[in-house]
C-alpha positions in Angstrom: -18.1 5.8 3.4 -18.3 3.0 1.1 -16.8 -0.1 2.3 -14.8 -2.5 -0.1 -15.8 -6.3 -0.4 -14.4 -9.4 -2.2 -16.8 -12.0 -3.7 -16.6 -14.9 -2.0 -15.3 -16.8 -5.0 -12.5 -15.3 -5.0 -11.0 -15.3 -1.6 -11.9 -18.7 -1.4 -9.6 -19.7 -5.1 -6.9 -17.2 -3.4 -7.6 -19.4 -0.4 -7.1 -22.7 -2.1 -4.1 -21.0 -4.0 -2.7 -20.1 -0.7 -3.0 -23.8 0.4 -1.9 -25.2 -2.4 1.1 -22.7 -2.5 1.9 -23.9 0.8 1.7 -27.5 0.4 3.6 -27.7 -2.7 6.5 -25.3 -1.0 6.5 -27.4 1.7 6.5 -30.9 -0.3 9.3 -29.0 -2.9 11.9 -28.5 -0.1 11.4 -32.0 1.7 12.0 -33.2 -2.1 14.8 -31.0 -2.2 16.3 -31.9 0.4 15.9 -35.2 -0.1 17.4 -35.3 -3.7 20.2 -33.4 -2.5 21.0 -35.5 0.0 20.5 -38.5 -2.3 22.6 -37.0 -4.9 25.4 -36.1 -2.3 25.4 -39.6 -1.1 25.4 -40.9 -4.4 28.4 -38.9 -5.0 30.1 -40.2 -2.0 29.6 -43.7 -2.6 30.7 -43.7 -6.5 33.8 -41.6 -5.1 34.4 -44.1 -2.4 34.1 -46.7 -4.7 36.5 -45.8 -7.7 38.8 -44.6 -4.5 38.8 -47.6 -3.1 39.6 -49.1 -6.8 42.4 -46.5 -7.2 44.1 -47.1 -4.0 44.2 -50.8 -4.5 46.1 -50.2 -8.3 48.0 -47.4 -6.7 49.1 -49.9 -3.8 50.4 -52.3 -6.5 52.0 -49.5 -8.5 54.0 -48.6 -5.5 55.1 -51.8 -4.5 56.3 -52.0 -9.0 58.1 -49.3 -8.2 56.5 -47.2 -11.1 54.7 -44.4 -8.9 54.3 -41.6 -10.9 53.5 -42.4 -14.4 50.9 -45.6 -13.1 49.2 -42.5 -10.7 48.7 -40.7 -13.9 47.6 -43.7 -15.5 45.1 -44.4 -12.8 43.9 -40.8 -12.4 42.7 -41.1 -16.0 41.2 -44.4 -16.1 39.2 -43.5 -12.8 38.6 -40.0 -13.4 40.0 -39.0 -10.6 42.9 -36.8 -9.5 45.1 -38.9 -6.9 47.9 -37.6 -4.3 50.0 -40.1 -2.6 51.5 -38.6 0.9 54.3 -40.1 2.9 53.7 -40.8 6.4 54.9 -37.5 7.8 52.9 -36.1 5.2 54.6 -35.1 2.2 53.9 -35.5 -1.1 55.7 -37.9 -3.3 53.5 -37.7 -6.6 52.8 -34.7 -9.1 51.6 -31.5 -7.6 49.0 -31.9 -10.4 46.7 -34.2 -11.5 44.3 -34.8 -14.1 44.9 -31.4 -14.5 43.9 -29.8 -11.2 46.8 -28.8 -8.8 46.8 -29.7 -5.1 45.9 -26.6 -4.1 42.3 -26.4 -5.6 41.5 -29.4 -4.4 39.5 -28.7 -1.0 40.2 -29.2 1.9 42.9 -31.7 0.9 45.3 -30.9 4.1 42.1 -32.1 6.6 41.3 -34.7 5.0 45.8 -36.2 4.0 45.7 -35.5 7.9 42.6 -37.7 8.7 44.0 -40.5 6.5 46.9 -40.6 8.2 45.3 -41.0 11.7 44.0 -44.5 10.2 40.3 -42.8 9.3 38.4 -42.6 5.8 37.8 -38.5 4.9 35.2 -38.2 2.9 33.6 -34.6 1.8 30.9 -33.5 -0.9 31.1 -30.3 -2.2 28.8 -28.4 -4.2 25.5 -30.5 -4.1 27.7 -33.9 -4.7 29.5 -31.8 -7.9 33.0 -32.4 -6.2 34.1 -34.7 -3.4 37.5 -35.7 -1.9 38.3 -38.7 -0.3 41.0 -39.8 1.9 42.4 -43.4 2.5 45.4 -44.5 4.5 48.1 -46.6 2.4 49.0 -49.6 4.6 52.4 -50.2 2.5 54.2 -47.1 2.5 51.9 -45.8 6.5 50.9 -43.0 4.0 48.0 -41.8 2.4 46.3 -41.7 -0.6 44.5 -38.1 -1.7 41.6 -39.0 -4.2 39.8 -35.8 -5.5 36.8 -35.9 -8.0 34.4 -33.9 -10.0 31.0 -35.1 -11.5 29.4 -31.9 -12.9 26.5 -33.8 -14.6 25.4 -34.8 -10.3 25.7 -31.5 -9.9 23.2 -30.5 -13.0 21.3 -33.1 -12.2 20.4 -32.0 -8.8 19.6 -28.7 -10.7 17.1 -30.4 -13.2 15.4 -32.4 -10.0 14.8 -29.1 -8.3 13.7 -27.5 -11.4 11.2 -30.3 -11.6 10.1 -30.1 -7.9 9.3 -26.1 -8.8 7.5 -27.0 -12.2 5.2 -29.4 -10.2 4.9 -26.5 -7.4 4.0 -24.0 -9.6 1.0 -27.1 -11.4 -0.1 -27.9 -7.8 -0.5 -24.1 -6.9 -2.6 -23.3 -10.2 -4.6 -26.9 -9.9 -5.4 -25.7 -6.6 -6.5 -22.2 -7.3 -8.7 -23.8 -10.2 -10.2 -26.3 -7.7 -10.9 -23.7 -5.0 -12.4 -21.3 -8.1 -14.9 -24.2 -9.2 -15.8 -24.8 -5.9 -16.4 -21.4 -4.6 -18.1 -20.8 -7.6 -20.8 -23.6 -6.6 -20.6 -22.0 -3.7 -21.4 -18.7 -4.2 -24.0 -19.5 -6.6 -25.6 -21.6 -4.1 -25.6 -18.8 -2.0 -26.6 -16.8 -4.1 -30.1 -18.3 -4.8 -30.1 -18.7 -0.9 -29.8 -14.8 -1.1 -32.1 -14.2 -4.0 -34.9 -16.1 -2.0 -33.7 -14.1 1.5 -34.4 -10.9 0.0 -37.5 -11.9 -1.9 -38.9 -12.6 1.3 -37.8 -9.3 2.8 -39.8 -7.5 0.1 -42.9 -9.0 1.2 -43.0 -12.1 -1.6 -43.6 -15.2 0.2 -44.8 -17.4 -3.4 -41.5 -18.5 -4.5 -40.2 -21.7 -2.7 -36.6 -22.1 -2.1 -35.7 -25.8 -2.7 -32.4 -27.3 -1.9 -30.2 -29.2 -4.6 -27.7 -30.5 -1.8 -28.2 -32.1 1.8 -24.9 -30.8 3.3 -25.2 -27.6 5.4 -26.0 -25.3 3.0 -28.9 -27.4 2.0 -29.9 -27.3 5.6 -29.5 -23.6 5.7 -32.1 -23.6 2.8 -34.5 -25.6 3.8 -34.7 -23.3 6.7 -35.1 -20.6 5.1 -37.7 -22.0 3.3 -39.5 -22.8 6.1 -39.1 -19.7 7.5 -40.8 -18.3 4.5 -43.9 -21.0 4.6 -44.6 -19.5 7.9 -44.4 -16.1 7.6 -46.3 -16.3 4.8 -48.8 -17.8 6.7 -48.4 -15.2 9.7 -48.7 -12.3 6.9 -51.7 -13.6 5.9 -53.2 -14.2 9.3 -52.2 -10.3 9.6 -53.7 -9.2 6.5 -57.0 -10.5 7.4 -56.7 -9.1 11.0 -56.4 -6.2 9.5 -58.6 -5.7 6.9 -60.9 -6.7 9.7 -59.8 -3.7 11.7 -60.2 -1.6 9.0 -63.7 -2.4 8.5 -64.1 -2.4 11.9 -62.6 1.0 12.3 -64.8 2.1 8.7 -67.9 1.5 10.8 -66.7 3.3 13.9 -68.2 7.3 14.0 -64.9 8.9 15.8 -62.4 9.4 13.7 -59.0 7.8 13.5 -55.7 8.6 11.8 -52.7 6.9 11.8 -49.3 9.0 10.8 -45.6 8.7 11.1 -43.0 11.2 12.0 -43.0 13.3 8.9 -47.3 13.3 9.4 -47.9 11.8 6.9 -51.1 9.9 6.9 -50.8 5.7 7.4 -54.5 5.3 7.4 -57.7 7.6 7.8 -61.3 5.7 8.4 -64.3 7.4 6.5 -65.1 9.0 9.9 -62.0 11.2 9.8 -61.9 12.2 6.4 -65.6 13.5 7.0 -65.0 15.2 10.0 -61.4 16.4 8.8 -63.2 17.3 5.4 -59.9 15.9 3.0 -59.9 12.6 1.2 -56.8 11.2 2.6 -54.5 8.4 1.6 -51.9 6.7 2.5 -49.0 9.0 2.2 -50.9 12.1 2.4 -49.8 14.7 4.4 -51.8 15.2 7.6 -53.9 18.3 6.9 -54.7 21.4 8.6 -57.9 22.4 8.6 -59.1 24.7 11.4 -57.3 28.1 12.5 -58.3 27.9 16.2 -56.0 24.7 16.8 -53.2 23.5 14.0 -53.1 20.5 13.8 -50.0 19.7 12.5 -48.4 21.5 15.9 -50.7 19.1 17.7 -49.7 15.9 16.3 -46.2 16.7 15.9 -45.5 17.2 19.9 -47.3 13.3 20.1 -43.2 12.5 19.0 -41.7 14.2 21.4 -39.6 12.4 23.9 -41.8 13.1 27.0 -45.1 13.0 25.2 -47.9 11.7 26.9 -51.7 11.5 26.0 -52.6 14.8 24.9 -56.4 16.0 24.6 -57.9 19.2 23.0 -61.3 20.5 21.8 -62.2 22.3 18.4 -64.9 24.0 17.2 -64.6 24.7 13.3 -68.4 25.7 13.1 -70.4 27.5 15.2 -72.7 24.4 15.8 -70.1 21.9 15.5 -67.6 20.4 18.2 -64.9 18.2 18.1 -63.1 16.3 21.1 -59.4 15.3 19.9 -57.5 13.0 21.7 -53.8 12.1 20.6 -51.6 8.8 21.3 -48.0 9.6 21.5 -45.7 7.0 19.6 -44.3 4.1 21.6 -40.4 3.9 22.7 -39.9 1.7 19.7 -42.7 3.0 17.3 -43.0 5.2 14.4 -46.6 5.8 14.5 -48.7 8.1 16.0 -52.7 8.1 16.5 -55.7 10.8 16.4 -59.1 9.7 17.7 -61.8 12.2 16.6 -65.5 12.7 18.1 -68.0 14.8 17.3 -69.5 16.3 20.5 -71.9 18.8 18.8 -74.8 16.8 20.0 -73.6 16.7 23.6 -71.9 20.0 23.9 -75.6 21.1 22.4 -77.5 19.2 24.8 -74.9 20.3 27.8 -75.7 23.9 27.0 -79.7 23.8 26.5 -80.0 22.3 30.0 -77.7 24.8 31.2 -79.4 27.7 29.2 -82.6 26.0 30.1 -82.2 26.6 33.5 -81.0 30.6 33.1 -83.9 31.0 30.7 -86.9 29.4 32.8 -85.4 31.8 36.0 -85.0 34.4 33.8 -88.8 34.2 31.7 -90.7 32.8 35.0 -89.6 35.3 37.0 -92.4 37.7 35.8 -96.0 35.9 35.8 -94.2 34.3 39.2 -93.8 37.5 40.5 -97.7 38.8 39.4 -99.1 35.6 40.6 -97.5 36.3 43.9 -98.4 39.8 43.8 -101.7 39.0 43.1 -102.1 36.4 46.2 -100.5 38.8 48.3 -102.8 41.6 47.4 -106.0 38.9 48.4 -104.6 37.8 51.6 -104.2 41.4 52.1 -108.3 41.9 52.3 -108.8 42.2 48.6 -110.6 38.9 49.1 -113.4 40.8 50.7 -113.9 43.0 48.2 -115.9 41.5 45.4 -114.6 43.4 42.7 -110.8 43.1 43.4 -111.1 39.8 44.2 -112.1 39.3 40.8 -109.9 41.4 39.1 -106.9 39.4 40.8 -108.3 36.5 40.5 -108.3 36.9 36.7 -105.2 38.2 36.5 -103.8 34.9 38.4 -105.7 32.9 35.8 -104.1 34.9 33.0 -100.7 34.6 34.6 -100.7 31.2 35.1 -102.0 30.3 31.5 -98.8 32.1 30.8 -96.8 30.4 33.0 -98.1 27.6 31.4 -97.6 28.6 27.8 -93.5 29.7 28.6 -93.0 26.1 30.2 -93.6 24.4 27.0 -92.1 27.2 25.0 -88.9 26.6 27.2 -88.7 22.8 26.7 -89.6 23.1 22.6 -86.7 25.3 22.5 -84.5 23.2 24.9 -85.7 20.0 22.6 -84.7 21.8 19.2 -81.5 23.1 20.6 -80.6 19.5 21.8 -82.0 18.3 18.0 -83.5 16.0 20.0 -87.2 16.6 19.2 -87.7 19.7 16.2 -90.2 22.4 16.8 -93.7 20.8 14.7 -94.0 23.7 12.1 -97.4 24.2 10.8 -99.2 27.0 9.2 -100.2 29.6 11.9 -102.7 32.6 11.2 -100.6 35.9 12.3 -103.3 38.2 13.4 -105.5 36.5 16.1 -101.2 35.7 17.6 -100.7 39.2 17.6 -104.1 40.2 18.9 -103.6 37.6 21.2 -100.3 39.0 22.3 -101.4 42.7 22.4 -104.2 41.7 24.7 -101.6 40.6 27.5 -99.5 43.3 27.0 -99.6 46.0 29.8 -97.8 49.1 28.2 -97.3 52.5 29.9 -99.8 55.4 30.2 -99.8 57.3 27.0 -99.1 54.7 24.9 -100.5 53.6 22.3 -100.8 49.3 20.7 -101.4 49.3 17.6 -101.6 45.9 15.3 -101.2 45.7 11.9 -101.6 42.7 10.1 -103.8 41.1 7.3 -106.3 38.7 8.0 -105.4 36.0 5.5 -101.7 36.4 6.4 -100.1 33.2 7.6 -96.4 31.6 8.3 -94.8 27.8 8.9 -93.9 27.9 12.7 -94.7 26.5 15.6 -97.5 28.8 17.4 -96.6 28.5 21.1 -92.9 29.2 20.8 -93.0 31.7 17.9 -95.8 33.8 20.5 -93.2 33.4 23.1 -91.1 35.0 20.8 -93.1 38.0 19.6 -94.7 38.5 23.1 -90.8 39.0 24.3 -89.8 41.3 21.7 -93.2 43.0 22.7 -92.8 43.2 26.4 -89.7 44.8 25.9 -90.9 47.4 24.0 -93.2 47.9 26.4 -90.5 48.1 29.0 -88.3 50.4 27.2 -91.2 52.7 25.8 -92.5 55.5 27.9 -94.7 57.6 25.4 -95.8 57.6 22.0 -96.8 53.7 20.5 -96.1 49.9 20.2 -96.5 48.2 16.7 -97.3 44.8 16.1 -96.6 44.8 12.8 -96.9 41.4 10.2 -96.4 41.7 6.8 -95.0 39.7 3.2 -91.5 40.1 1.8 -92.0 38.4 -0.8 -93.7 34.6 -2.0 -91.5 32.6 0.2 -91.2 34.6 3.1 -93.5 37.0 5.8 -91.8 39.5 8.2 -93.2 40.0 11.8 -91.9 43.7 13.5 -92.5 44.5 16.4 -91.5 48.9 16.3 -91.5 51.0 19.2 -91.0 54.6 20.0 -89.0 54.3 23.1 -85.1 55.4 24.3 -83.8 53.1 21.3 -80.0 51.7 21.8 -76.5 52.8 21.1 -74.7 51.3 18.4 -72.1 49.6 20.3 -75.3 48.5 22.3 -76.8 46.9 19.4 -73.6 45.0 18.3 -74.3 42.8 21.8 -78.1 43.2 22.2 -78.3 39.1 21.5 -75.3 37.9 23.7 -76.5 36.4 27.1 -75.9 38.1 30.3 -75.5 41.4 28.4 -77.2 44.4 29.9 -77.0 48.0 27.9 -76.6 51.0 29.8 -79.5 52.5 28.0 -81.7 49.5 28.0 -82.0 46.5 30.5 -79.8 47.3 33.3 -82.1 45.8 35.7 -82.4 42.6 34.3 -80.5 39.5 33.5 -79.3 40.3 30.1 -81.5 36.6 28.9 -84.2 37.7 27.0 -82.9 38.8 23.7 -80.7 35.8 23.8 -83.6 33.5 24.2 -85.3 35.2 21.4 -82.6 34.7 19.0 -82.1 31.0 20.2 -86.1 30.4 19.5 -86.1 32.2 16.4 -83.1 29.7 15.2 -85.0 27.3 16.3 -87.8 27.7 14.3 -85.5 28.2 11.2 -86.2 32.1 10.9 -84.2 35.2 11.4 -84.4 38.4 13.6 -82.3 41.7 13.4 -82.5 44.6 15.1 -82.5 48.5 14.2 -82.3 50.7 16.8 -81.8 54.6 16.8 -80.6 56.5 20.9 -83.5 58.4 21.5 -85.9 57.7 18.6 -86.8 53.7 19.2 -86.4 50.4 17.9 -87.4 47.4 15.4 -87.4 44.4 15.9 -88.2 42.2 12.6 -88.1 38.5 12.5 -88.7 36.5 9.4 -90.2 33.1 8.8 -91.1 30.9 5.6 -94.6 31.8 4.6 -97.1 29.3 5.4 -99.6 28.7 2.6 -96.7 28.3 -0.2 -94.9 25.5 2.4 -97.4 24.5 3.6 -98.6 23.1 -0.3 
């Protein structure tokens, strides 16, 4: 609803008229009053007076004994009309006089009856237009009725009032002109004060407001202008605190965004536009970028009334996690905040030492478990026995080389999977590794190793954990092949690239086996159900690792191959 407003020049020259209107009504009927009165007793006294006259010739008439035609005589020299009354009252002249018969004139019988009682009557009537007077006539103990009109008192009066009104009407107009003029200065004066008020609410602080006047409005500028001195100063002082923060916050490697209710984006350092992947600008709408957690839902519930801190982790990438932590808007506050952190690198290095642990119990177990075999079988009384001494004696030398080798293929992978330390990739010759390998594999009866490699075949890996890995995939073959052969196979793709397979001819897997074969912990029906479930995983972690790739085929009943490829090593190695 729209409200209605006067300037204020005009309800102040409606004030002044008001005031003025007032005044001049007030000053017109004391004036009027006055004047009438003055007129009235004007009146009196010049009726009084020729009365006075009028009885005296009337007096000397009556005692001539020539009433009636000197009483005419009189009444027309005085301009009056006269009545002479006995003492008991009656009348003893004309009934008319001057042309105006007894009975128009006034309140004659009051005032022929006052006379008689020995007092002057005296009356004005109509604004001093008419008067009677009475006077007691000593000769004859009667009275003496004078009656008189003076029309021009009476218009007069009328042209003093209509004068008093005429300067009314002036005073009320001067007034109103007065009051416009100075509510004009005023209003403009106010207006500047305005002008300057809401320059300074729209963040201009340059334009000094400077005072014409020392009265109060004067003193209501100058405080305004002070007021706008120092918060020109505190703006400033704000605007370099923060661009400060804002380079600060530039530098900072979480992420932070600043947003109002309708999410759109206040500010976004260079941290969270990286990790958000969006250029964002002020006024931007707050973006959604990952499926597993909106985060538009997120930030919205930071306005709620109850909200509190809220906390929440996303992983948009396999490799990649972020830690999101929102600050609710204040009682009073508008704004909301999201901090961002990238925790890859920790949530990495949190799960190699945890897979660290599961893979050393799970690939020690083995030579751990030979070696104790093996000291067993001496204490036993092998040790007497020259010949099995030094078969087990070998074999505890080979297991614990091998012990030794899975230790620091364990910790190469844990470094690489923590980035901390990358696997040192140089060019390794394939065959003496898979000779190597085939010589420490122990395969069932009946079946056959075969390696098949060239000579001059080399890749870029590292040679202790990429044996680990092929000596895996080997052992279980070995483990999951009962008859016909094991392949140790390496071979070219193409000029970048050499595959290593490792085939077997053993119970093979199950699709819906081979769609888990690298998730941890898994054990196939068919395949490693007394096991751990860790050492496909640990392959596929390795191979990763080592910046190669391994799949599987695998047929129930008919075996399995296992190929990983890595970068060939003569071409990177130039």
């Amino acid at each position: 609803m729209r409200s209605f407003g006067i300037g204020m020049r005009w309800w102040l020259t409606l004030a002044f008229a008001l005031i003025a209107a007032v005044t001049a009504i007030a000053v017109a009927e004391v004036f009027s009053r006055e004047s009438e009165a003055a007129f009235q007793s004007r009146a009196s006294e010049l009726a009084i007076g020729t009365s006075v006259r009028a009885a005296a010739d009337v007096t000397t008439a009556l005692q001539a004994g020539d009433v009636k035609s000197a009483l005419n005589r009189i009444a027309a020299e005085r301009g009056l009309s006269l009545y002479v009354f006995t003492s008991n009252g009656d009348l003893i002249s004309s009934t008319r006089s001057g042309g105006i018969p007894l009975e128009a004139v006034p309140r004659w019988e009051e005032a022929v009856e006052t006379a008689l009682d020995g007092f002057r009557f005296t009356a004005s009537i109509d604004d001093g237009g008419k008067t009677v007077v009475a006077l007691r006539l000593p000769t004859i103990e009667g009275a003496l009725l004078a009656y008189a009109e003076r029309p021009d008192l009476a218009e007069g009066l009328v042209l003093a009032r209509g004068s008093i009104v005429e300067a009314a009407l002036w005073a009320v107009l001067v007034g109103a002109l007065v009051g416009f003029l100075i509510a004009t200065l005023i209003a403009a004066r106010t207006r500047r004060i305005a002008a300057a008020a809401a320059t300074i609410e729209q963040g201009s602080f340059d334009t000094p407001l400077r005072p014409r006047f020392r009265d109060e409005l004067g003193a209501l500028a100058e405080t305004i202008d002070r007021m706008r001195g120092r918060l020109r100063e505190s703006f400033a002082q704000l605007k370099s605190e923060r661009d400060r923060l804002g380079r600060l916050l530039g530098r900072l490697q979480d992420g932070v965004v600043s947003f109002d209710r309708s999410l759109n984006v206040e500010f976004a350092n260079s941290a969270a536009q990286r990790l958000l992947g969006a250029r964002l600008s002020e006024g931007d709408p707050l973006p959604d970028p990952w499926q597993s957690l909106s985060l538009q839902r997120f930030a919205s519930g930071l306005f709620e009334a109850d909200a509190v801190v809220a906390e929440a982790r996303v992983s948009p990438q396999a490799d990649r996690t972020y830690a999101l932590v929102g600050i609710p808007a204040g009682r009073n506050s508008e704004t909301a905040l999201l901090v961002l952190t990238d925790v890859s690198a920790r949530e990495r290095r949190e799960r190699a030492e945890r897979e660290f642990v599961t893979n050393a119990a799970h690939e020690l177990r083995t030579p751990l478990a030979a070696i104790i075999g093996a000291v067993e079988m001496l204490e036993a009384g092998a040790k007497d026995e020259p010949e099995a001494r030094d078969r087990f004696l070998g074999h505890i030398g080979r297991e614990s080389a091998r012990l030794g080798r899975l230790a620091r293929a364990l910790l190469m992978l844990a470094s690489a999977q923590t980035r901390q330390e990358p696997p040192r990739l140089t060019p390794v010759s394939l065959r003496p590794l898979l000779e190597e390998i085939a010589d420490g594999l122990l395969p069932g009866a009946g079946v056959a190793l075969v390696v098949e490699c060239p000579d001059d075949l080399t890749v870029l890996t590292e040679r202790v954990l990429a044996g680990q890995v092929v000596a895996n995939l080997a052992a279980n073959a070995a483990k999951h092949t009962d008859h016909g052969r094991i392949t140790l196979a390496a071979f070219p793709l193409d000029e970048r690239s050499v595959a290593i397979e490792v085939r077997d001819t053993g119970r093979g897997m199950r699709p819906e086996e081979q769609e888990r074969v690298f998730d941890r912990f898994y054990r196939g029906g068919s395949r490693d159900g007394d096991g751990f479930g860790l050492g496909l995983a640990i392959v596929r972690d390795a191979v990763r690792a080592l910046g190669g790739t391994i799949s599987i085929a695998s047929e129930a009943g008919v075996g399995t191959t296992a190929r990983v490829v890595f970068p060939a090593g003569e071409e990177l190695a130039a």
